[in-house]
RODO-2510 file (C-alpha; in nm, 4 decimals, decimal comma):
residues 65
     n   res          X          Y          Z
     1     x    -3,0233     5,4281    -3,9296
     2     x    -2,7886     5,1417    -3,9524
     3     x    -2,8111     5,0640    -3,6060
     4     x    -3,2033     4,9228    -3,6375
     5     x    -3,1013     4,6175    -3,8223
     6     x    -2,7977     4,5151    -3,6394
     7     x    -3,0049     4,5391    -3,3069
     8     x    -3,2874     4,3717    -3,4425
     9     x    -3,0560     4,0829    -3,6123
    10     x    -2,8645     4,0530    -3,2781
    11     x    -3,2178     4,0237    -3,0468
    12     x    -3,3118     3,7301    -3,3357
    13     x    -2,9988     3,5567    -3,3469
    14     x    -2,9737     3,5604    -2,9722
    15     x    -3,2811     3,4580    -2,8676
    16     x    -3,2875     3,1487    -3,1527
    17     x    -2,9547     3,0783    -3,0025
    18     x    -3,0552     3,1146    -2,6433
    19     x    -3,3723     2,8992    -2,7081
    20     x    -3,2302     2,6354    -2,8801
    21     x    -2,9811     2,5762    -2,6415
    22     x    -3,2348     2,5852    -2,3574
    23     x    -3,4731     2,3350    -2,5307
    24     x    -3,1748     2,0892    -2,6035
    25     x    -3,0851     2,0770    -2,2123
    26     x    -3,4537     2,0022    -2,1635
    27     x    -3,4123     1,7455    -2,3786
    28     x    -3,1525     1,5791    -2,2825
    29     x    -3,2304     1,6426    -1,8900
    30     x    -3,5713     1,4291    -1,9851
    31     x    -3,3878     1,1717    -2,1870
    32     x    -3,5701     1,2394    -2,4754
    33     x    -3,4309     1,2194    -2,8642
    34     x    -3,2796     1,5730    -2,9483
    35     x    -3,4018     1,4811    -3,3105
    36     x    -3,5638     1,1651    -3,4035
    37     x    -3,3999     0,9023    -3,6140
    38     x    -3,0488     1,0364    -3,5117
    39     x    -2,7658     0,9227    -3,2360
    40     x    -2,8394     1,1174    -2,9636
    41     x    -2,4769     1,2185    -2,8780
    42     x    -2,5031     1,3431    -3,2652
    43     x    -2,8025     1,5242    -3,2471
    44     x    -2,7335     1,6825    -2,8969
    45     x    -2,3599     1,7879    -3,0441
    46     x    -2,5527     1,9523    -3,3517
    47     x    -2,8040     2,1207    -3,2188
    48     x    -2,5223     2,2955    -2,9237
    49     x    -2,2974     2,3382    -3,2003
    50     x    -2,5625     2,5487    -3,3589
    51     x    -2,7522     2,7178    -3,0787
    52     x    -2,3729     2,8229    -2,9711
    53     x    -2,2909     2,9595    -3,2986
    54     x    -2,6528     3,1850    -3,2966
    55     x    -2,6133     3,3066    -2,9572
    56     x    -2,2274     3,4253    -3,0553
    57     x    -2,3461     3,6191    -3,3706
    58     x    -2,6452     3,7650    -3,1291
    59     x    -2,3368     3,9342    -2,9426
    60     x    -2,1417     3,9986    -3,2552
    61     x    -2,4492     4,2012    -3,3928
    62     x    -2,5098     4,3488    -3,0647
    63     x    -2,1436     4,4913    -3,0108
    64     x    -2,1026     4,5848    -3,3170
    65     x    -2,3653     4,8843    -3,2680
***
């Protein structure tokens, strides 16, 4: 029974993770603002930072099982 949230929490985290990281390439492949009103070494740095961080605690959840 334990096993249904950690799989579900590690398909969210990884696919948030996965996602963000794919839109922020997209973003900065098209040379447009990661976030508006922001430097966008700052905003591209956050938002990887992040999107990193997401997709690792996908995997943690995932081996954990």
């Amino acid at each position: 029974m334990e096993s249904g949230p950690a799989i579900f929490a590690g398909v969210v985290f990884a696919l948030f993770g996965g996602g963000l990281l794919a839109w922020t390439g997209t973003r900065l492949r098209r040379r447009e603002p990661v976030a508006l009103g922001v430097s966008r070494v700052a905003s591209a740095a956050c938002a990887s930072a992040a999107g990193t961080v997401a997709l690792a605690l996908g995997v943690y959840c995932l081996t954990r099982l």
